[in-house]
C-alpha positions in Angstrom: 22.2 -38.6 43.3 23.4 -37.5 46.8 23.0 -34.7 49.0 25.4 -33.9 52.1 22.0 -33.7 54.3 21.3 -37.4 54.3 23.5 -37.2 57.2 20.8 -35.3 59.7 17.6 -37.2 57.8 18.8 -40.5 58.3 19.2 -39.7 61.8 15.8 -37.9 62.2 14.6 -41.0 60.2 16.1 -43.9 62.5 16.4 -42.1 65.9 14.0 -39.3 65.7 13.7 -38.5 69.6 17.3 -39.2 70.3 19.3 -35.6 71.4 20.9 -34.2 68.4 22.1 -31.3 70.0 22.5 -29.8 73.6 23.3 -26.2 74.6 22.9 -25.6 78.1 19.7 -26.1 79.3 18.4 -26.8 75.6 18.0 -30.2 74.5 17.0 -30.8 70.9 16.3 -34.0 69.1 16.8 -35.1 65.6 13.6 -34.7 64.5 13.3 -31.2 66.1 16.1 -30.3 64.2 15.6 -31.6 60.9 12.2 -30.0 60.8 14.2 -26.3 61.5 15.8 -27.4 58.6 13.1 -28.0 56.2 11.7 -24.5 57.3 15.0 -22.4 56.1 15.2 -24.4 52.8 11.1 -23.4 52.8 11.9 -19.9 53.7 15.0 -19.9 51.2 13.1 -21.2 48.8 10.5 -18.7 49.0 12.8 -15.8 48.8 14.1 -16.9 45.4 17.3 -18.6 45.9 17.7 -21.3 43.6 19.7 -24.4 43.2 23.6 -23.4 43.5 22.9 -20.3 44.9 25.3 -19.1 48.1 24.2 -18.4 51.3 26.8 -17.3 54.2 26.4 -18.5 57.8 28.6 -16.6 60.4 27.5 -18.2 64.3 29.1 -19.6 67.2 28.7 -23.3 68.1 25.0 -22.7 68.5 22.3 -24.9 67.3 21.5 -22.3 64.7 24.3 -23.7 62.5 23.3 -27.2 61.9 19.4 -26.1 61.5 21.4 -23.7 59.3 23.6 -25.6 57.3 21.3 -28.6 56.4 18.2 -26.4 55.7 20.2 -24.6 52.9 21.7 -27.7 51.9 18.6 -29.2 51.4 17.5 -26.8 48.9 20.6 -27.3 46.7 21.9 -24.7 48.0 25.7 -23.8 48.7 27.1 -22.9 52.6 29.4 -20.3 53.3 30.7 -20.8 56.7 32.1 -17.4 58.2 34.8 -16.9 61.0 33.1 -15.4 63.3 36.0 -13.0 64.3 35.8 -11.2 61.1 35.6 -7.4 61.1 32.9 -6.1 58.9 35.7 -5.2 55.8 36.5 -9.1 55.8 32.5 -9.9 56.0 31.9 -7.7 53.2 34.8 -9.4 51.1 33.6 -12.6 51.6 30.0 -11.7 50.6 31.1 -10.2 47.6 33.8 -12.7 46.7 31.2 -16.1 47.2 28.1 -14.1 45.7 26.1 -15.3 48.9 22.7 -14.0 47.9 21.3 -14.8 51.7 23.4 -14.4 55.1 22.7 -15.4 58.3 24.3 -13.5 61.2 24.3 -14.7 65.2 24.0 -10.9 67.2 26.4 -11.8 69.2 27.5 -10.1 72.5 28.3 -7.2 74.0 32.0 -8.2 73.9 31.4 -9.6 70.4 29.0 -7.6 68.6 28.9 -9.9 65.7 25.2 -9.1 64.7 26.4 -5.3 64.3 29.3 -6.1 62.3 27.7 -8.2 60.5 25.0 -6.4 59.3 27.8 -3.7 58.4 29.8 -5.9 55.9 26.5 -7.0 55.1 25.5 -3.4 53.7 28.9 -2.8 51.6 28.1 -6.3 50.0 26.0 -5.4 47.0 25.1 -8.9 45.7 24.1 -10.1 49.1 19.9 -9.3 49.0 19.1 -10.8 52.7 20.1 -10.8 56.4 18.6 -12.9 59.0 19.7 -11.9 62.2 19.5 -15.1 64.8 19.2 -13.6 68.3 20.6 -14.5 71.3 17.9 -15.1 73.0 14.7 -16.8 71.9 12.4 -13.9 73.9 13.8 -11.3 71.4 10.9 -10.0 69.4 12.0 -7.0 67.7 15.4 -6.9 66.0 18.2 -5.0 67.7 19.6 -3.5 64.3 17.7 -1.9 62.3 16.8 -3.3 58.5 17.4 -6.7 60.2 15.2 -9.6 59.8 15.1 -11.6 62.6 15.3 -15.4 62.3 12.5 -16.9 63.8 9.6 -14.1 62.4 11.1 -14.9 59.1 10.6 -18.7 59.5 7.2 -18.0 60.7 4.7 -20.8 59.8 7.1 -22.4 57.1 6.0 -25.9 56.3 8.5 -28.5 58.4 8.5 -30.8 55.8 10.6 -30.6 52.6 11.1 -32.1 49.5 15.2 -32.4 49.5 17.1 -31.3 46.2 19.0 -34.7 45.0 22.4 -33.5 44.2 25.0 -34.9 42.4 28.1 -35.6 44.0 29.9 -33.5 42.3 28.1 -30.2 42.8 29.7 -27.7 45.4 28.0 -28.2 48.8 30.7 -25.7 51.0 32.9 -23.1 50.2 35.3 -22.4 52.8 38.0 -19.9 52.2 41.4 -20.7 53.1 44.3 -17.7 53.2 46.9 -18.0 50.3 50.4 -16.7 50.8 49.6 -14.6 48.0 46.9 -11.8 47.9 43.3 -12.4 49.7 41.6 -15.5 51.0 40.3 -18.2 48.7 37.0 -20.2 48.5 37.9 -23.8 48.3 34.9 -25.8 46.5 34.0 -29.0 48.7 31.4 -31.3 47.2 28.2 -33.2 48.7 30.7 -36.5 47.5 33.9 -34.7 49.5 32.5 -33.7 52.6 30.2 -37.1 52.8 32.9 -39.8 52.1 35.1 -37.7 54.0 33.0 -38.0 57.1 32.6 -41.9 56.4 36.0 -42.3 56.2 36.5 -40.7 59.5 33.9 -42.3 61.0 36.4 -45.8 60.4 39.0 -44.3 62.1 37.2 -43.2 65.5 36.3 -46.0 68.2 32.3 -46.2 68.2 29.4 -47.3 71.3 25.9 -47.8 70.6 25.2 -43.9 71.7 28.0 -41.4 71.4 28.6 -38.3 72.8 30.5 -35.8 71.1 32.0 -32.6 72.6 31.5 -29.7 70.2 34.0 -27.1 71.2 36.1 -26.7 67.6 34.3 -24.2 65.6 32.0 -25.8 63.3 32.7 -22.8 60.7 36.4 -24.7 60.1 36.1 -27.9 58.3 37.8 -29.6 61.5 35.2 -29.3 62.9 32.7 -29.7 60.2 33.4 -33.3 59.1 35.3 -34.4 62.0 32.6 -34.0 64.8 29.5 -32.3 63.4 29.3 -34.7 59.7 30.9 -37.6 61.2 28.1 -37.2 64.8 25.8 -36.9 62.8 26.4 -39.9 60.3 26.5 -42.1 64.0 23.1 -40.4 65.3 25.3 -39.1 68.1 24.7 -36.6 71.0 26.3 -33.0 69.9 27.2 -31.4 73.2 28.3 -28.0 72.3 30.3 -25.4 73.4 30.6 -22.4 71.4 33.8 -21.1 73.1 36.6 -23.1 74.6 37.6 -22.6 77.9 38.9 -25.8 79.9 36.7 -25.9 83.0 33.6 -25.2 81.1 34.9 -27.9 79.0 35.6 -30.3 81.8 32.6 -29.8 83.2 30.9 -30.6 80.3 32.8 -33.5 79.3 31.6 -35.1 83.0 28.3 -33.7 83.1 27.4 -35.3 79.7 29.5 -38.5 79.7 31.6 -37.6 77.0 33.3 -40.1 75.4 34.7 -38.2 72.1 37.0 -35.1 72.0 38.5 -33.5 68.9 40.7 -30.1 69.6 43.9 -28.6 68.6 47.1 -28.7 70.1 46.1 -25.4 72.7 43.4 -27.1 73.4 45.0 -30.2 75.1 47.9 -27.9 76.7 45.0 -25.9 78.2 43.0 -29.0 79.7 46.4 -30.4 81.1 47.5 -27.2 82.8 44.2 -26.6 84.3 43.8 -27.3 87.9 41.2 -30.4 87.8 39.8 -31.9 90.6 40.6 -35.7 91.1 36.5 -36.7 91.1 36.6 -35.0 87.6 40.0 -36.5 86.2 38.0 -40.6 87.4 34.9 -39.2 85.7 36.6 -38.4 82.6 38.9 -41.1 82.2 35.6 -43.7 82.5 34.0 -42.4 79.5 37.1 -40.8 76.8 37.4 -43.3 74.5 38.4 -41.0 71.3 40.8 -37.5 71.2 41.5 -36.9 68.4 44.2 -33.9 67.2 45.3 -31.5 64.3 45.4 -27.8 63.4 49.2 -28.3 64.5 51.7 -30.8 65.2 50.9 -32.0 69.1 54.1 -31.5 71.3 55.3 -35.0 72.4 55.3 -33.4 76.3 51.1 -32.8 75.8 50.2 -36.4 74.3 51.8 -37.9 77.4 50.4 -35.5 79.6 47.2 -36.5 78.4 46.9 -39.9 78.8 48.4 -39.8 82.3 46.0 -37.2 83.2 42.9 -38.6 81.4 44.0 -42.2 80.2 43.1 -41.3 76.5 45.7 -41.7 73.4 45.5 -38.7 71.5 45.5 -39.9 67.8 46.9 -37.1 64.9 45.9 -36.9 61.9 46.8 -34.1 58.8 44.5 -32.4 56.2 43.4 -28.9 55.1 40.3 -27.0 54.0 41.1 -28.1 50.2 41.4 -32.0 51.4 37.8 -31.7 53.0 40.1 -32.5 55.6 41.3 -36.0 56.4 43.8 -36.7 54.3 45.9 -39.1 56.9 45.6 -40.6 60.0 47.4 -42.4 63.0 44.9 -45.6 61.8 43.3 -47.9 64.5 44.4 -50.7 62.9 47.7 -50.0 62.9 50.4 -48.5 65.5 50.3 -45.3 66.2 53.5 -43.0 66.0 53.7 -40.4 68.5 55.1 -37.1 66.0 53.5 -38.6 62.7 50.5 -37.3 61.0 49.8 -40.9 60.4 49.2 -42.8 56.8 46.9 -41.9 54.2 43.2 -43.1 54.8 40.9 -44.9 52.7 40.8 -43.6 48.8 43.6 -41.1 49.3 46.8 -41.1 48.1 50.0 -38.9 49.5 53.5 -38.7 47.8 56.5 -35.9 48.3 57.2 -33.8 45.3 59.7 -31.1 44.5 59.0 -27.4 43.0 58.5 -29.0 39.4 55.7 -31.6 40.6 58.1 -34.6 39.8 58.0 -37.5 42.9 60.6 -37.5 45.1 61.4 -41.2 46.4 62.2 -42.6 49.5 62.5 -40.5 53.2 62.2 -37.2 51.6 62.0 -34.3 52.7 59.3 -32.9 50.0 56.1 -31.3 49.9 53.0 -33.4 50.3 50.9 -33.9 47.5 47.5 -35.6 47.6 45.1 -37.1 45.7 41.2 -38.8 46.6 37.8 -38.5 47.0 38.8 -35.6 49.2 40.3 -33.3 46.8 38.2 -29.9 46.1 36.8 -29.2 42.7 38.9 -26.0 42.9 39.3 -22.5 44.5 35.6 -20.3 43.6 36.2 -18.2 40.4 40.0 -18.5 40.7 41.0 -20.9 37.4 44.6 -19.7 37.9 45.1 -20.4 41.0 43.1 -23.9 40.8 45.6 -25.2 37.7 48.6 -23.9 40.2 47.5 -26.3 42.7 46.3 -29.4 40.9 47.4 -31.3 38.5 46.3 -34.7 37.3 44.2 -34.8 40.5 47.1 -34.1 42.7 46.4 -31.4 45.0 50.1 -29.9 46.2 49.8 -28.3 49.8 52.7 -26.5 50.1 53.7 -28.8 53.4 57.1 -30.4 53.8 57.4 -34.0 55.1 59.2 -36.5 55.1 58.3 -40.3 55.4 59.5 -43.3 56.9 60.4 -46.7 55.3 56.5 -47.7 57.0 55.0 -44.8 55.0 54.2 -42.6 58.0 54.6 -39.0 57.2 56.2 -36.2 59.7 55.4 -32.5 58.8 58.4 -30.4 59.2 57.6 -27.7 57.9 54.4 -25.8 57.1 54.1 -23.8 54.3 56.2 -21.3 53.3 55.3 -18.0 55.7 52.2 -19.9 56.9 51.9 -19.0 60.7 49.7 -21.2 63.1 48.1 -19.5 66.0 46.1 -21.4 68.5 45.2 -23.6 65.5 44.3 -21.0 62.9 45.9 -20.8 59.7 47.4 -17.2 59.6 48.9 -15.8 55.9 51.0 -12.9 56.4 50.8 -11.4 53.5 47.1 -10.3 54.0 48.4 -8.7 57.3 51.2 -6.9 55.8 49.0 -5.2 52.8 46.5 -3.9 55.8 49.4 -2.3 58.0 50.8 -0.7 54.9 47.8 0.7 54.2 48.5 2.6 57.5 49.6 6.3 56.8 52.8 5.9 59.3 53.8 2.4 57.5 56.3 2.1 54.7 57.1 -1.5 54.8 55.8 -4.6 57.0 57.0 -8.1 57.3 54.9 -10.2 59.1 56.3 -13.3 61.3 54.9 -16.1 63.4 57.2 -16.6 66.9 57.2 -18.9 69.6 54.2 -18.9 71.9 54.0 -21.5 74.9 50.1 -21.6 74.6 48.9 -20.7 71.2 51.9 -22.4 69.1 52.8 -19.2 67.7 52.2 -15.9 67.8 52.4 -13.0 65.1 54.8 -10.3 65.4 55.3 -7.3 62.3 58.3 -5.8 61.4 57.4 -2.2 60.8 59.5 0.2 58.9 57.8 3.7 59.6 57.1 6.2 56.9 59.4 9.5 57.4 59.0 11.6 60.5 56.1 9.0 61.7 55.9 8.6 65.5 53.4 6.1 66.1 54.0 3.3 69.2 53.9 0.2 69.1 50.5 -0.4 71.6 48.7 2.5 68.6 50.0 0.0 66.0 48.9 -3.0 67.7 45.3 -1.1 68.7 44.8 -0.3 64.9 45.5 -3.9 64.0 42.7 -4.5 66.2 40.1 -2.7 64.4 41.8 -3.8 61.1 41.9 -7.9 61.8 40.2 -11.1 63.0 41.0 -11.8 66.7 43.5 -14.3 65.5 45.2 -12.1 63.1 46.2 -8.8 64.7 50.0 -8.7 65.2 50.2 -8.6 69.0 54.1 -8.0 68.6 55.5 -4.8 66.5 58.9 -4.1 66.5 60.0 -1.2 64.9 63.4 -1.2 62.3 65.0 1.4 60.1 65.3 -1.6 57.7 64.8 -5.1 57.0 67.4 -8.1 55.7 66.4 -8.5 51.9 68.1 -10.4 48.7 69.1 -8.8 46.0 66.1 -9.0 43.9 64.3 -7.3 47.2 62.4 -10.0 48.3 62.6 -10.0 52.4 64.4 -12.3 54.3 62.0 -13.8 56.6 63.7 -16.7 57.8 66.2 -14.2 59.5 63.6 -12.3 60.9 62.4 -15.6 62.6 
């Protein structure tokens, strides 16, 4: 019997008054929040959920989401983490597509209304029966949006002690959707035995003290940041320092106020803290107490690892996985060299091999596409058979990546998959993109791109063919896209043809777009 939120009771357990989590001025220990929890798997409870029922969870890097995220686990429930730059058509196909019978909604900002678009997916969802809004500020006694139940009136006086659901290991404990480079987003199934032998795992692979401190700036709602900091922080009882949106002085400032001595980002991430304009009593600050940086999202330009441990004296270690591997798959391994370029090896209990189109092995250097099998490996995607027996087979999950591999069994991505685009560490499928714009009344045909971008990787660009006699610009295109898209999605690039390069069958040539 296991159940993913061992991970916060053991710590509540052995260092009850240690901080769990800090947010500004807030400091909250482990027992503090482990009781939070038992009140939302009381209040869940009590509103009829049952075992291996979904509940969605869209919020920042806030303390809400661990208080969040445990709670419901607790009660055998299942966690739907949301992006929270979804527009309220994506919230509401998310809802429906997970069956989340509960969501839990940040409000959000002015600039990021995230409690009103929330609420509005939340209303075209009809299997979804509750909202709890979780305000911004803990004075808020009334909620802002009408038919919205506020948080902390709904936990009321629930009892702060719990009797935890014993899963097995094999019961879905997340379900984080993914993009496919084929119709709409997928829920991959991680279990309680993924995501918690995936955060042991990692914890082997990170250098350890007798209190960490653990900067919390990659969105805990992506599975980076999931098992890498939060699971793997919390299986070391360390301090959670978080920081719901990166921006590299607030970082820095952080990461010296607090004594940091772990940081996990993406490859923008680094290139922003290198090319800001740090003072030199921040840089000796820093460079005393980073003893882990760890990468991935994206391969890390050679120029940025240098740059970082000149400017910070920390060796930026890469690893490789995806949302279906719970992540880790491999890993630039303490125990052995690192290779500047190289996702690493596989870690303990996984296995990685290169295959070709018809799943047979490919021997040697390569290149093929990277196929893994482990402890890691999701049960499948949520109500999508077909696409689950398309992926796996015999265990091996295929990911659609292309490597190759040298004669010390160090894999090199070079290539992602297929159309995949990467922007600032997001995983964007075009194909999603180019259904919406030709859904617009002035579109006839869309191809969808990633290009070069010196900060975010890259960045996404549509080929538009307008309908006949259509006039629309390309700044109305891109301002539709807006209302249309996630932050990270919009095309922020249109460029209008009177056709586009296709084969003969009519399939478009993307690679010459490129």
């Amino acid at each position: 019997m296991l159940n993913l939120s061992v991970l916060l009771e053991d710590a509540a357990r052995e260092t009850p008054d240690r901080d769990a989590v800090v947010f500004g001025d807030m400091r909250l220990s482990y027992s503090f929040v482990d009781q939070v929890a038992n009140q939302v798997a009381n209040l869940l409870v009590s509103r009829g959920l049952q075992r291996g029922d979904k509940i969605a969870l869209a919020v920042p890097n806030l303390p809400y989401f661990p208080m969040i995220y445990f709670g419901a686990l607790k009660a055998g429930l299942v966690v739907v983490p949301l992006n929270v730059l979804l527009k309220p058509r994506e919230i509401a196909y998310h809802l429906g597509d997970s069956d989340a019978k509960a969501f839990f909604c940040f409000e959000g900002t002015p600039e990021l209304p995230l409690g009103e678009m929330g609420h509005a997916g939340f209303e075209q969802a009809d299997g979804c029966e509750h909202f709890f809004l979780l305000p911004a500020s803990l004075a808020t006694t009334e909620s802002p949006i009408e038919g919205a139940e506020l948080f902390w009136a709904a936990l009321g006086d629930k009892p702060k002690t719990f009797d935890t659901v014993q899963t097995e290991a094999t019961e879905t404990a997340v379900v984080l959707y993914t993009s496919g480079t084929t119709g709409q987003p997928k829920g991959a199934e991680l279990t309680h035995g993924n995501l918690l032998t995936n955060a042991m795992v990692s914890d082997t692979l990170f250098a350890k003290s007798l209190h960490d401190t653990f900067l919390v700036t990659l969105p805990l709602f992506h599975i980076f940041g999931q098992t890498c900091v939060m699971n793997v922080g919390f299986f070391r009882h360390a301090t959670l320092v978080l920081l719901p949106r990166f921006e590299p002085k607030a970082a820095i400032s952080l990461m010296v106020k607090e004594k940091v001595n772990m940081f996990a980002g993406v490859p923008t991430m680094y290139w922003s803290l290198l090319t800001d304009d740090t003072s030199d009593e921040d840089i000796t600050a820093i460079r005393e107490n980073l003893t882990v940086a760890v990468a991935g999202g994206a391969s890390l330009p050679l120029e940025v690892l240098k740059g970082v441990k000149t400017k910070f004296g920390a060796d930026v270690l890469e690893g490789y996985g995806l949302s279906e591997t719970s992540p880790v798959a491999s890993f630039n391994r303490p125990d052995r060299p690192a290779k500047p370029g190289s996702i690493g090896l596989p870690v303990w209990g996984v296995e990685m091999k290169l295959i070709d189109e018809e799943w047979k092995t490919i021997e040697g250097e390569g290149p093929g596409e990277i196929a893994i099998r482990g402890h890691n490996i999701m049960k499948g995607y949520y109500n999508r058979p077909d696409a689950t027996e398309a992926s796996i087979q015999d265990g091996w999950f295929r990911t659609g990546d292309v490597a190759r591999r040298d004669d010390e069994g160090y894999y090199y991505i070079i290539d992602r998959s297929k159309d995949m685009i990467i922007r600032g560490g997001f995983n964007v499928y075009p194909r999603e993109l180019e259904e919406v714009l030709m859904g617009h009344p002035a579109v006839s045909l869309a191809a969808v791109v990633g290009v070069e971008h010196e900060s975010h990787g890259e960045e996404i660009k549509a080929y538009v063919i307008r309908t006949p006699d259509a006039t629309i610009t390309e700044a109305e295109l891109v301002e539709w896209g807006k209302e249309q898209f996630a932050n990270y999605k919009y095309p922020r690039i249109v460029e209008f043809r009177d056709e586009l390069p296709m084969t003969a069958t009519g399939k478009i040539l993307k690679r010459e777009l490129r």
